[in-house]
N, C-alpha and C positions, 0 to 999 in steps of 0.2 A: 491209033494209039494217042496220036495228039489231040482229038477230040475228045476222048475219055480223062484226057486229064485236067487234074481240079485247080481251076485259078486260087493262086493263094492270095491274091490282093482284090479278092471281092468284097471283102467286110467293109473297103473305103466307101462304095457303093450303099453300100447299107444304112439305115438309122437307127446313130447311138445309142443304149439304154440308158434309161431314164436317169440313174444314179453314176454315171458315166463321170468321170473326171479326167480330162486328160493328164497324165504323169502324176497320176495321184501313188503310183508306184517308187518313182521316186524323190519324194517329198515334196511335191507341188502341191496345192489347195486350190482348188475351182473359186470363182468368182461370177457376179453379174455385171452389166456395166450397163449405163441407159438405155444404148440402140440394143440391148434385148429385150427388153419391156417396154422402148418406144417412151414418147413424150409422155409428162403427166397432165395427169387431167380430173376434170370433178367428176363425181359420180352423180346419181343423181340426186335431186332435193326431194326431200320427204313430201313434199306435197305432188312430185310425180308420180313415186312410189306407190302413194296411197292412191291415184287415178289407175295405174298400173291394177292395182290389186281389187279395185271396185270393178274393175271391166272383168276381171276372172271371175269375181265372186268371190274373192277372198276377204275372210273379216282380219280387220286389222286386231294384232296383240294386243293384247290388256298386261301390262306391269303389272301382276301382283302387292309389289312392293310399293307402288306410285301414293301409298295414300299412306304409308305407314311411318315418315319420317315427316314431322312436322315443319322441322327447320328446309328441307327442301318441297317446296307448294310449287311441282309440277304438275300435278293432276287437278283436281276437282277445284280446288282455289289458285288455279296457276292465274290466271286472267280477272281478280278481284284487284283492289288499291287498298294499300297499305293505310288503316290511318290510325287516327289518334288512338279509337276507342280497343285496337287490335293493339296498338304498345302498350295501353295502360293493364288489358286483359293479360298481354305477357310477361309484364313484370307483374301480377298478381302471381301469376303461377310460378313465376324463379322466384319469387319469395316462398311460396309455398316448398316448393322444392330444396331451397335453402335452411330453413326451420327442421323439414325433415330430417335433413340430410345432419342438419347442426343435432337432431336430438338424438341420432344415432351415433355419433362421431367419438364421443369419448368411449363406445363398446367396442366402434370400428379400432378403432387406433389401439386398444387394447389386446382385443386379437391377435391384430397384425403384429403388434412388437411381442406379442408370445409366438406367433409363427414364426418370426423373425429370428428370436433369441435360440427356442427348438432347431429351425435348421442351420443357424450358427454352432449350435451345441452338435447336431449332426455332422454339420459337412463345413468345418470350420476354413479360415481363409490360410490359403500359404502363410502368408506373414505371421498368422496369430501361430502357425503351426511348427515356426522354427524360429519363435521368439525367442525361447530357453535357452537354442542355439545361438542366437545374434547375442544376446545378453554374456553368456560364454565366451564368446571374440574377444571380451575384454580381457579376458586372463591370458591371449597370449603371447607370447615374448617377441621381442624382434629377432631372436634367434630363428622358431616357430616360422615366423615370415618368410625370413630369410629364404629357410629350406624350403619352402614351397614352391612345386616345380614351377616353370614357367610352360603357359599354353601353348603349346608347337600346332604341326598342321598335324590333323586325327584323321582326318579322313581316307588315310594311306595312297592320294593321288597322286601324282608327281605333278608337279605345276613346271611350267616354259618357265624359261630366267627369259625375262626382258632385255633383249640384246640388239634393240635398235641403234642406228649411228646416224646420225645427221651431217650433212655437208657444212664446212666454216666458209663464211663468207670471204669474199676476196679482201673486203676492207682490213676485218680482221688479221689476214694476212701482212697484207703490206705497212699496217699502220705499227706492227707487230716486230717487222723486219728493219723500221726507220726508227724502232726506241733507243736500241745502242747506239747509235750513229753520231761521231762529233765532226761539226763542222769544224775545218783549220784553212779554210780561205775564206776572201772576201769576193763576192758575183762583181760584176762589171756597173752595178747602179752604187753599188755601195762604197765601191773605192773612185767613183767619182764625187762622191760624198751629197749625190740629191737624196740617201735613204734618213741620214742624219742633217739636215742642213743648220749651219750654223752661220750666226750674222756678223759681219765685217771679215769672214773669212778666219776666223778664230776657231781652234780647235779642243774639244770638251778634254779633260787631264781627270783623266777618274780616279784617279790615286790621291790626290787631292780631294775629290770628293767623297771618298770614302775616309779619308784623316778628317775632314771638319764633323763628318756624322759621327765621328767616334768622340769628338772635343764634345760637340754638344750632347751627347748621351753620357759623356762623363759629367757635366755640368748638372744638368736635368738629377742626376744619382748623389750626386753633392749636396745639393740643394735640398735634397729630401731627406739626405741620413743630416742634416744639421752643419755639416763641415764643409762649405763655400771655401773652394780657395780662391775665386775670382777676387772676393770682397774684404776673404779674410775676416765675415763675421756669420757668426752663425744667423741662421735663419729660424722665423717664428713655427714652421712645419714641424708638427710633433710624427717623429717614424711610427708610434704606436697606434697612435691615432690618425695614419694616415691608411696605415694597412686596414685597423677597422672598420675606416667609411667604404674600401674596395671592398672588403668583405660582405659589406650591408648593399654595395651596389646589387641590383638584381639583371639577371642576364634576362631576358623578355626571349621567349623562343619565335618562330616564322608566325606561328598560329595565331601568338598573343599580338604580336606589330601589326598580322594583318585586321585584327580582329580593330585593334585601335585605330587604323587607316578609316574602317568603315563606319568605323561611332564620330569619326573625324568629320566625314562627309554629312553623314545625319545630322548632325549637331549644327554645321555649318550651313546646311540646307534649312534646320530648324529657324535660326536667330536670324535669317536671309529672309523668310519669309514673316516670319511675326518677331519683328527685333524689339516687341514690347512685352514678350515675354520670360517674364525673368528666371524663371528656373530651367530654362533653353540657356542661357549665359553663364548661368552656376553648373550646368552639369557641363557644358560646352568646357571652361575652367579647371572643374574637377579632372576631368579627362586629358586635358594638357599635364595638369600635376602628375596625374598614374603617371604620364607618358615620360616624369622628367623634365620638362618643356617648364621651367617655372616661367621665363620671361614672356612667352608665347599666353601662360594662365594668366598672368597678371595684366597684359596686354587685351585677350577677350573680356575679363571682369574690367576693367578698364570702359570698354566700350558700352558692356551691357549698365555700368553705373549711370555712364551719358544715355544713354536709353531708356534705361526706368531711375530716374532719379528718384520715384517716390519709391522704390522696394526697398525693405531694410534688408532682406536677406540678402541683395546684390550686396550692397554695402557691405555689412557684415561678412561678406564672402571674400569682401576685398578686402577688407582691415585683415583677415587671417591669415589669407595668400601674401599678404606684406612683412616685413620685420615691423620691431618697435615702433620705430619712429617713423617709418611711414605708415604705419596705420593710426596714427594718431591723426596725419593730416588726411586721410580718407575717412576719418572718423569725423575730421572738423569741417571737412565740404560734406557730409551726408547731414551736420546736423543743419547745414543752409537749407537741407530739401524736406527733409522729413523730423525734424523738429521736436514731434510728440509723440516721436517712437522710443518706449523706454527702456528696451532690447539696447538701440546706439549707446544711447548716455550709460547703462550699465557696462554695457563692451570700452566705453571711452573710459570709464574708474576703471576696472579692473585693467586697463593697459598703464594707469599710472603705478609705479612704486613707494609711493610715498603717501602717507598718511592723511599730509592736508592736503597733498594735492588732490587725492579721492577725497575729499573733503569739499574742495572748492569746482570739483565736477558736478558733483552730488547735487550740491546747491543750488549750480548753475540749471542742472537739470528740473529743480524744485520750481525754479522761477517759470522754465516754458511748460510744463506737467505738473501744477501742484496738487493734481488730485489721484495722484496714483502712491495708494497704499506702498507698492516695493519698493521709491525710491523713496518714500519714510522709514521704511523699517532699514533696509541697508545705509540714510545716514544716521538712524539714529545707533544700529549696532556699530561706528566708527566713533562715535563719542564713549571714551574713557571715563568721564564724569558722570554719575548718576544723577549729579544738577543739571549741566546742559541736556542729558539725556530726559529728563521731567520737563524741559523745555522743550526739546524739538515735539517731541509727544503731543505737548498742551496745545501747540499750534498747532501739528496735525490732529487731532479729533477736531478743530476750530474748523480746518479745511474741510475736513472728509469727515463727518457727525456720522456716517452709518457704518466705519468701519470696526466691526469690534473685535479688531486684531489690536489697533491703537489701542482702543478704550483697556482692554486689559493688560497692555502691557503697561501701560500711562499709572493703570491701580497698581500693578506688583510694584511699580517703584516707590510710589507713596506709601505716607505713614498710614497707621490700621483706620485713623480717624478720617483720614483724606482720602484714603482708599474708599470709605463707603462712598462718601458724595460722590467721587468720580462715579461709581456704579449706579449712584441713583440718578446721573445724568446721564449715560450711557443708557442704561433702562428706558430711558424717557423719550432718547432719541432713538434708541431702536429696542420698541416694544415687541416684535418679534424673533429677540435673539434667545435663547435658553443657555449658550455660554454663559451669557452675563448672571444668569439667575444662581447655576453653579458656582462660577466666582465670587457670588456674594456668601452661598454657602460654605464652601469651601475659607472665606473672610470670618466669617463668624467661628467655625470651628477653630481657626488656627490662634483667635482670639482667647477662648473657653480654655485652650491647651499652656497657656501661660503659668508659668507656674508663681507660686505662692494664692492663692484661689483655692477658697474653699470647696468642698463636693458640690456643696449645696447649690452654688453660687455657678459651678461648671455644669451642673446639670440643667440648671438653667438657661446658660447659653446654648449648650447642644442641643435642648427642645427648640429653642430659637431657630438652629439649624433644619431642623425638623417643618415647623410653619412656612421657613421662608422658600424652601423647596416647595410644600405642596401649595401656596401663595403662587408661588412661580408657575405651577404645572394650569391653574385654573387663570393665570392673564395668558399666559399662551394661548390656551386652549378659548377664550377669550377674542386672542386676536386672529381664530384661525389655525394658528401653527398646531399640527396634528402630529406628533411623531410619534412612531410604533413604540411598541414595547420591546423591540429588539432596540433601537435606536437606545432607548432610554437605559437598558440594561446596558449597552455597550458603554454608553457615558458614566453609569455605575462603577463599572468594572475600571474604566478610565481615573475614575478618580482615588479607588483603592490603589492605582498604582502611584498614584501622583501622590498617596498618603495622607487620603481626605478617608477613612474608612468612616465616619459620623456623615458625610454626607454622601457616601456609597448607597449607608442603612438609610437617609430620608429619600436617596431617589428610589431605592428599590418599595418603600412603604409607599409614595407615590404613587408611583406609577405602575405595579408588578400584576395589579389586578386589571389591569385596563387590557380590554378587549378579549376574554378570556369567559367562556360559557361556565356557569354555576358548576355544572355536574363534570366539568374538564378542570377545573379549578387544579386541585388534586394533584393528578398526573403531571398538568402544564409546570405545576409548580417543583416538584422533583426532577423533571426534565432539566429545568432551565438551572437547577442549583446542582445538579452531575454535571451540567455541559458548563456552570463556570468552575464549579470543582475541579474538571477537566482540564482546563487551560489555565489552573493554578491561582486563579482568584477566590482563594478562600474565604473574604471576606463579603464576597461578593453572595458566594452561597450560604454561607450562614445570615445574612441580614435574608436572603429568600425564606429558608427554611426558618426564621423566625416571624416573616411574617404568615408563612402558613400556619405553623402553631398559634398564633394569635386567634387565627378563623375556625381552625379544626384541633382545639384543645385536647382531645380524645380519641387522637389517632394513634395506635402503638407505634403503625410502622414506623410515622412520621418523627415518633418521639427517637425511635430505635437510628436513624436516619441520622437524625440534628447529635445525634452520643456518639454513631460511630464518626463522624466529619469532626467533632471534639477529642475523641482519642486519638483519631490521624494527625490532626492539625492545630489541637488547643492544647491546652495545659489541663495538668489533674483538676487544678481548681475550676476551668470551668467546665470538665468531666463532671464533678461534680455537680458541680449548679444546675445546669441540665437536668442528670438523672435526680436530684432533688425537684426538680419544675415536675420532670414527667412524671412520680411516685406521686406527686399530688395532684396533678391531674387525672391518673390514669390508676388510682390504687388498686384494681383488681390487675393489674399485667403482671404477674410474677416475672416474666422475664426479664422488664425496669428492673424490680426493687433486686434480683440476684444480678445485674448488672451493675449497680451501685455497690451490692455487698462484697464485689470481686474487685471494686475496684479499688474501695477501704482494704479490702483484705491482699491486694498488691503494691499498695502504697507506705503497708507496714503496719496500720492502723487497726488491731487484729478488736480493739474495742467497741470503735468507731462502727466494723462488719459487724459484731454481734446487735448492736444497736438495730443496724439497718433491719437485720433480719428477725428484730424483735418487733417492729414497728410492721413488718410482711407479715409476721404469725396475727399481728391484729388486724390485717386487713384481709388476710387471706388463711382461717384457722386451717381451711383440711389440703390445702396444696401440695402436694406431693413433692412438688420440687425444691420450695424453698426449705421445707424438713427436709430431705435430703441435702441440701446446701447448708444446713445448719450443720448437720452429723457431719458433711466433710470438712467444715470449718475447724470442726476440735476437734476431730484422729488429725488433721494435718497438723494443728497446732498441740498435739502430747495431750489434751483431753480426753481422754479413752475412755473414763468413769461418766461423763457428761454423757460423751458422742454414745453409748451404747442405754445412756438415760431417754437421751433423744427418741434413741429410733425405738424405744418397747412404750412411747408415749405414742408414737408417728404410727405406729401400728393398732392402737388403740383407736384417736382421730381419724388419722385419713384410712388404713386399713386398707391400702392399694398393693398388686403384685409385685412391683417393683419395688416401693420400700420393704414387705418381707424376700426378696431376694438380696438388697444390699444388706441387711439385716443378719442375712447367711451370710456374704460375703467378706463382711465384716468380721465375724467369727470365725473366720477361715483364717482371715488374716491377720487375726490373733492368735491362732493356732490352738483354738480351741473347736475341734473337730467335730465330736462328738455333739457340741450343743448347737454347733451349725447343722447339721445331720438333724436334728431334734427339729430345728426352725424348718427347714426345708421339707418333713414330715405335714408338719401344722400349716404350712402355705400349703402344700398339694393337695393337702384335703379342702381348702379355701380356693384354690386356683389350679386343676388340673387339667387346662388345657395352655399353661404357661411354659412353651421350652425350655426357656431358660435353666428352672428351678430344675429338670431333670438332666440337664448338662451338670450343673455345679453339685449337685448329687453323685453322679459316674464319676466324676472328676476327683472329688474325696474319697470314694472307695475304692478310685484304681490308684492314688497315693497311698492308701492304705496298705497295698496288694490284695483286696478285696475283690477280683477279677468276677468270681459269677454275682455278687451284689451287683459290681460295675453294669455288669450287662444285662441285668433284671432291670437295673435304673436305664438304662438307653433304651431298651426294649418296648419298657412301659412309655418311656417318650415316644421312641415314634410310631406307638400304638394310638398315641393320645394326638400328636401334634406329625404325620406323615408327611407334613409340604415341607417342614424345617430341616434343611437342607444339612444344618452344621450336625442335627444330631446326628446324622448317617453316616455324617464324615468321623465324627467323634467315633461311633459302634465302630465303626470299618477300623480305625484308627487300634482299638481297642482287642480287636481280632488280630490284628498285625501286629501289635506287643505281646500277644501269647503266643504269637506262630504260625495261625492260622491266618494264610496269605487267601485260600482258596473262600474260604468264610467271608472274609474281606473285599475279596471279588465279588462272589455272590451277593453280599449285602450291598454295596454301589451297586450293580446290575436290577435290584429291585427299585434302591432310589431313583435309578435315570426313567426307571418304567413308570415310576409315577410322579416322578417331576422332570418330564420330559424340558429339554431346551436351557437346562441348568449347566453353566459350563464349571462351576467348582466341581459336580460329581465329576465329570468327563476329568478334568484335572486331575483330581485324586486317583483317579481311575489310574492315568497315566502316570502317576506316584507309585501305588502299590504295583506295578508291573516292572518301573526299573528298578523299584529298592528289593526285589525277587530277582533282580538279573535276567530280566525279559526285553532285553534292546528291543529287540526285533516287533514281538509283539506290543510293547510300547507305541512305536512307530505307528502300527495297525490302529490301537485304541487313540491316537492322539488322531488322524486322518479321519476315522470316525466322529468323532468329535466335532471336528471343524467342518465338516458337512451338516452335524446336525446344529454346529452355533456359528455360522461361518461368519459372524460379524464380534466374536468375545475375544477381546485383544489380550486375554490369561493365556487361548490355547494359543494364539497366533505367536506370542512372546515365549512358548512352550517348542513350538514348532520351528522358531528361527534358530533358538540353541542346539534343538535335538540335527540341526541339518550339521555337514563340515562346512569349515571357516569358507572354503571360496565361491559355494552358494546361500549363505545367510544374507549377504545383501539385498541380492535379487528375491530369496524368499520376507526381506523386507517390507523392499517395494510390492508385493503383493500383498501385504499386511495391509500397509499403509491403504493401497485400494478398496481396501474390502472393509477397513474400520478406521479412517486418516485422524478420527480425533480421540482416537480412546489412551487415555496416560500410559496406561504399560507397553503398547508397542512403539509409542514416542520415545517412554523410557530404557528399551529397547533397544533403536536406532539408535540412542543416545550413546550407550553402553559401546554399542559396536563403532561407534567414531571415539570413542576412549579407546577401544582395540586397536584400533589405527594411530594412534597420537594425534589425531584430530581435535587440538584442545578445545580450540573454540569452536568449533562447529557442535563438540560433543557437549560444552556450555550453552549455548543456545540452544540445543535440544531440552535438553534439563530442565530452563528458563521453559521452553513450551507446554513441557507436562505438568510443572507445578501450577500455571497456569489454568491448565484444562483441569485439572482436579485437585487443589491445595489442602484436599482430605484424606488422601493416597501417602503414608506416612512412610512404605517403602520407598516411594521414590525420593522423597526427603532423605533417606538415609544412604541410598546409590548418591548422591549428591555429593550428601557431606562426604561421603568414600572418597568420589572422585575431586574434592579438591582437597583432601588430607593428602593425597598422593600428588597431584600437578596442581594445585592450588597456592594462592598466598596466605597468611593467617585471614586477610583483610575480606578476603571470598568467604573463607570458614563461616567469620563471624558472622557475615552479611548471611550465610544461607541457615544457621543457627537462628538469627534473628526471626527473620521472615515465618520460618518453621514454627517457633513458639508465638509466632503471630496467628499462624492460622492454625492450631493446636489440633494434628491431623488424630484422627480415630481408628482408622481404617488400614488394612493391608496385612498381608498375612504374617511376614514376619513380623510388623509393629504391631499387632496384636495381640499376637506368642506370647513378642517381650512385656507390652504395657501390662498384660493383665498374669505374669509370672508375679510367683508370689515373692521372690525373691527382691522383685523388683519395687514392692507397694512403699507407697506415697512417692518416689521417686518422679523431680521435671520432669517435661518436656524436652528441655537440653539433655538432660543422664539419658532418658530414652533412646533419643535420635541417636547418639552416641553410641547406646551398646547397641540399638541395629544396623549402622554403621559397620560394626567391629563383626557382627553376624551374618550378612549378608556376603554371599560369597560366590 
């Protein structure tokens, strides 16, 4: 039986399988460790390998790949040398490479950012996906906050409470145990008295010494609030001013004292090793100062003066670091050393108070330095006398002949006669100066400006003016001296300010054409008279801009340029003169001679305009515009016999579309129907593919109640004229006054299909849908819209009101992304920080949109809105003003109103006003 039976411990005997782990059951992981793999070692080298493999008969591998990467030449050229003619081949080919790569690059990158944009628009990023929502966070309250739960633990775990206890140390203990403890005897060293020893055997009476520290602490408090009773007189210690210097004391914390210890060492190691260098002593000093330390500062500068006696800025360091009067005597030992340093002798006046005594510094300074300009000009500004002051002057240019800071101040104080000499010896001594040549101009002018002098006799000195600048420009240029034309311009402009404008006009004739290409002329020349426009030199830019007319007599623009810098900046009269210069220069510009005739014709001078535009008719018989300017001259001034004489002549001569539509218009606006109806028959047969004339056709017969005339005349327009956007708005319009909303639809629906990209259809579109009571599908057609015009700031500004109040900002700021510079969604924005009381924020928007379009007449009129409401009259007038400056055309409700007949011949101001009052 016992042989039959089976050892249970034979497995030990056994070997392991392969994938064996011992305790991998419970949670052990097998490992290797060196002594089972035994030391390491190399294998063999390829060149055994390959012995290895030629005794079997084995071919060695071939790489496929060994020949196919150029940049690694381990095969076939692994064993060549690198040389020259192999670099020069590789940069042929990266160039080659390069070129290609550059001439595909703008396709590449094109691609790429539409793959880009595509799987953006697919599989867009978290952030962009809960912007709406972060944008949202701002609406909500701190209540909202509040309630918001706090994150507990989620994961329904139960977590251990941390319940360790550490053992307290013994010290802890006992140091713990001996804090309340009062001693109430004396040890056996201390009442033999070696713990206190005291001399002669006298014993210390501390009651006493606590009664004198209280006498002296009441003394010390005495002293300070003013009321000594030792002395019985009061003290010079102000209490107010004693508290403020504690106040101003600064506490320096561990960091900053240490920080100063170690600038301490440096400093002191510095002036140790090289004690001849002097801003080692000046910073060595400044550092004492931060620190407090003045006698310690004064003491280093001190040393470093004896060290570099020749630095002035030791010195100078020293006079500062001193009071008064000791820096006067470190002022008078530094000028033993450094003499003809003018830095000392100025620091030595300015520490006197007294008049002559800077007088008699000054001087003394003149005697060791008399060639230095500053300490002539600082004594000669201390002379009271404009005689002593002609004196110091005359011996300094005597000293110093090339300074021509003297020389001109030497001329201002002379008379006009003695002024020149000085200048012509100044000139002589320094023929390189161009100051001097100014100064003489600028002499001559102020001479011609004297009054009692006839014209004749003034114009003659200011041509003077004239010669002796460009006189001056060719001995400079003579001697060398080359100065740009910016330089020259800048000295222009300099002297406009100084209130030389005659010799402003001879430097800018001078000099304005120098260096300046024939065919740049032009441009260079308008540039430079904006950029001094710009910075308020207008005299500056009109001597430019007159001497371009001078070259280019028969430029509009230029004429148009030099009139409008005269109605900004001149006077009617030389408005005037001007557009008188340009009509005879330029007699075919009609838009001169109606710029002249508006200007008679707002000046008051309703004569004067007819003249102008009589003198246009003979230079220009079939112009269309100034016959139109003519007719508008008499309806606005009550000639209505004339104005309607005019235009049945203007129709005969010029015989253009537009004069027979104001023609019409005109007749409308006399109220005589019928024979406007008759004119606008006779031009369509003359001019049928003219919108207009079938507007203002519908227009009178839907006044009349003439409804299927009306829409015979639109019909036949936009049969004739299909791209014109207004007439489809007009039909639609026209459908929705009879009732027919669905017609109205229909007919926009045909307009957007063949003038795709149009955002007034799309507008209207979204008009006829909410004046039917279609919120909803509004919504739909305005989203439409702005897909298909996702950059027209009509529908964006459509879109921001149709949202509620606490998303219109943010659907703002997507406005603003998608079209930042269009007027209506500025004006927009603007609108909505008026909704907030955001005064000025909602003013400077205002200010941005008139800017961006000052021909957008609605937003002139939201303007004037918003400052009749939170405005001062003083804004009113100011945005009135501007408005009839830039005399807007455009906008829908100012269009309404301009061209309502109720409204004809009515300003600019009545206009802005009643859209104002309409706008809602």
């Amino acid at each position: 039986m016992a042989a039959n039976k089976t050892n249970k411990l034979a497995f030990l005997s056994m070997p392991a399988p392969a994938s064996y782990v011992a305790g991998l059951g419970r949670g052990a992981s097998g490992f290797t460790t060196r002594s089972d793999i035994g030391p390491a070692r190399e294998g063999p080298s390829a060149e055994v390998v390959a012995e290895a493999q030629a005794r079997r008969g084995e071919e060695a591998e071939v790489d496929p790949e060994q020949y196919q990467d150029p940049d690694n030449e381990y095969g076939l050229f692994a064993g060549t040398t690198y040389e020259a003619d192999d670099e020069e081949a590789d940069k042929i080919y990266e160039q080659v490479d390069t070129n290609m790569d550059a001439r595909r690059r703008a396709r590449r990158e094109v691609r790429e950012n539409e793959e880009l944009a595509k799987h953006r628009a697919e599989r867009p990023k978290i952030q962009q996906q809960f912007a709406d929502l972060k944008r949202g966070l701002s609406d909500v309250t701190d209540e909202e906050w509040e309630n918001i739960p706090e994150v507990g633990n989620l994961t329904r775990k139960k977590r251990k409470k941390d319940e360790r206890s550490f053992v307290v140390p013994d010290s802890v203990l006992v140091g713990d145990r001996s804090r309340g403890e009062y001693q109430n005897s004396l040890d056996a060293q201390e009442q033999a008295g070696s713990a206190t020893p005291a001399e002669n055997g006298t014993l210390t009476n501390f009651v006493e010494m606590g009664q004198a520290r209280d006498k002296v602490l009441s003394l010390k408090l005495d002293q300070v609030s003013g009321t000594s009773t030792a002395s019985g007189l009061a003290t010079s210690v102000d209490p107010k001013g004693y508290l403020t210097s504690l106040d101003s004391v600064q506490i320096k914390s561990d960091a900053e004292i240490g920080d100063i210890k170690r600038a301490r060492m440096l400093f002191d190691s510095l002036v140790k090793s090289n004690p001849k260098h002097a801003p080692g002593w000046i910073a060595a000093a400044c550092l004492e100062e931060h620190a407090g330390r003045m006698v310690a500062a004064r003491k280093i500068i001190k040393a470093g003066c004896d060290q570099c006696p020749k630095s002035e800025d030791v010195w100078l360091e020293a006079a500062r670091l001193h009071n008064n009067d000791d820096a006067k005597v470190v002022l008078a030992n530094a000028v033993q050393h450094v003499g003809q340093s003018v830095k000392i002798w100025l620091a030595a006046a300015d520490l006197e108070h007294d008049v002559k005594a800077k007088k008699r510094v000054l001087r003394k300074a003149l005697e060791h330095i008399p060639n230095s300009v500053r300490l002539w000009k600082e004594t000669v500004n201390l002379e009271s006398s404009a005689a002593d002051a002609r004196i110091l002057l005359s011996r300094a240019v005597e000293v110093i002949p090339l300074s021509v800071e003297l020389w001109l101040a030497l001329a201002r104080l002379e008379t006009p006669e003695k002024a020149k000499a000085v200048l012509n010896k100044a000139r002589k001594a320094v023929p390189t100066s161009h100051e001097i040549w100014i100064a003489a101009g600028r002499l001559l002018e102020q001479e011609a400006q004297v009054a009692g002098k006839t014209d004749e006799a003034r114009n003659k000195e200011l041509d003077l003016v004239d010669r002796t600048i460009e006189l001056g420009v060719r001995e400079l240029r003579r001697h060398q001296v080359l100065l740009t034309r910016e330089q020259w311009l800048k000295e222009a402009e300099q002297c406009e300010g100084d209130g030389s404008p005659r010799t402003c006009e001879a430097i800018i004739k001078a000099t304005v054409a120098m260096d300046v290409e024939e065919e740049d002329r032009l441009d260079t020349w308008l540039g430079d008279a904006e950029a001094a426009e710009g910075r308020g030199k207008v005299g500056t830019a009109r001597a430019i801009l007159a001497y371009a007319l001078r070259v280019f007599p028969d430029k509009r623009s230029l004429w148009r340029r030099a009139a409008d810098l005269e109605r900004t900046h001149g006077t009617r009269e030389s408005l005037n003169a001007i557009l008188e210069r340009a009509v005879h220069h330029c007699p075919q510009a009609e838009v001169l001679w109606l710029m002249w005739a508006k200007e008679r014709w707002l000046a008051g001078d309703v004569p004067a305009a007819r003249e102008v535009l009589e003198k246009a008719f003979v230079a220009n018989p079939e112009s269309e515009q100034i016959w139109l300017a003519a007719v508008k001259l008499e309806a606005e001034n009550g000639e209505l016999t004339v104005a309607r004489e005019l235009l049945v002549r203007a129709r005969t001569v010029a015989d253009t579309q537009r004069i027979w539509m104001k023609s019409a218009v005109f007749e409308r606006q006399q109220g005589k129907l019928s024979t406007a109806l008759e004119t606008l028959q006779t031009a369509l047969k003359k001019f049928p593919k003219f919108a207009k004339l079938y507007m203002i056709q519908g227009q009178i017969q839907q006044s009349q109640k003439n409804l299927p005339a009306a829409r015979a005349s639109f019909a036949a327009g936009i049969k004739a004229c299909p791209k014109d956007v207004t007439l489809w708005i007009l039909a639609s319009r026209l459908e929705e006054a009879d009732g027919k909303s669905i017609k109205a639809r229909s007919l926009l629906d045909k307009a957007r299909l063949g003038n795709p990209g149009r955002d007034e259809l799309w507008a209207e579109a979204v008009g006829v849908e909410e004046r039917s009571g279609g919120a909803a599908q509004a919504k739909t057609v305005l989203a439409r819209g702005l897909q298909e015009c996702p950059t027209s700031g009509l529908l964006w500004s459509m879109a921001i009101w149709a949202e509620p109040r606490p998303m219109r900002k943010s659907r703002s700021a997507d406005a603003l992304r998608k079209a930042a510079d269009d007027p209506l969604i500025i004006c927009t924005v603007a609108r909505l920080f008026w909704a907030e009381r955001k005064i000025e924020k909602a003013r400077q928007w205002f200010e941005r949109a008139v800017k961006v379009n000052p021909d957008l007449g609605d937003v002139w009129g939201w303007w004037l809105k918003f400052e009749q409401q939170h405005g001062t009259a003083e804004y009113q007038e100011e945005v009135i003003r501007r408005c009839v400056g830039a005399e807007p055309h455009h906008g829908q409700v100012w269009q309404a109103t301009a061209k309502d007949m109720k409204n004809t011949g009515k300003s600019t101001k009545d206009v802005l006003e009643l859209v104002a009052a309409a706008l809602h």
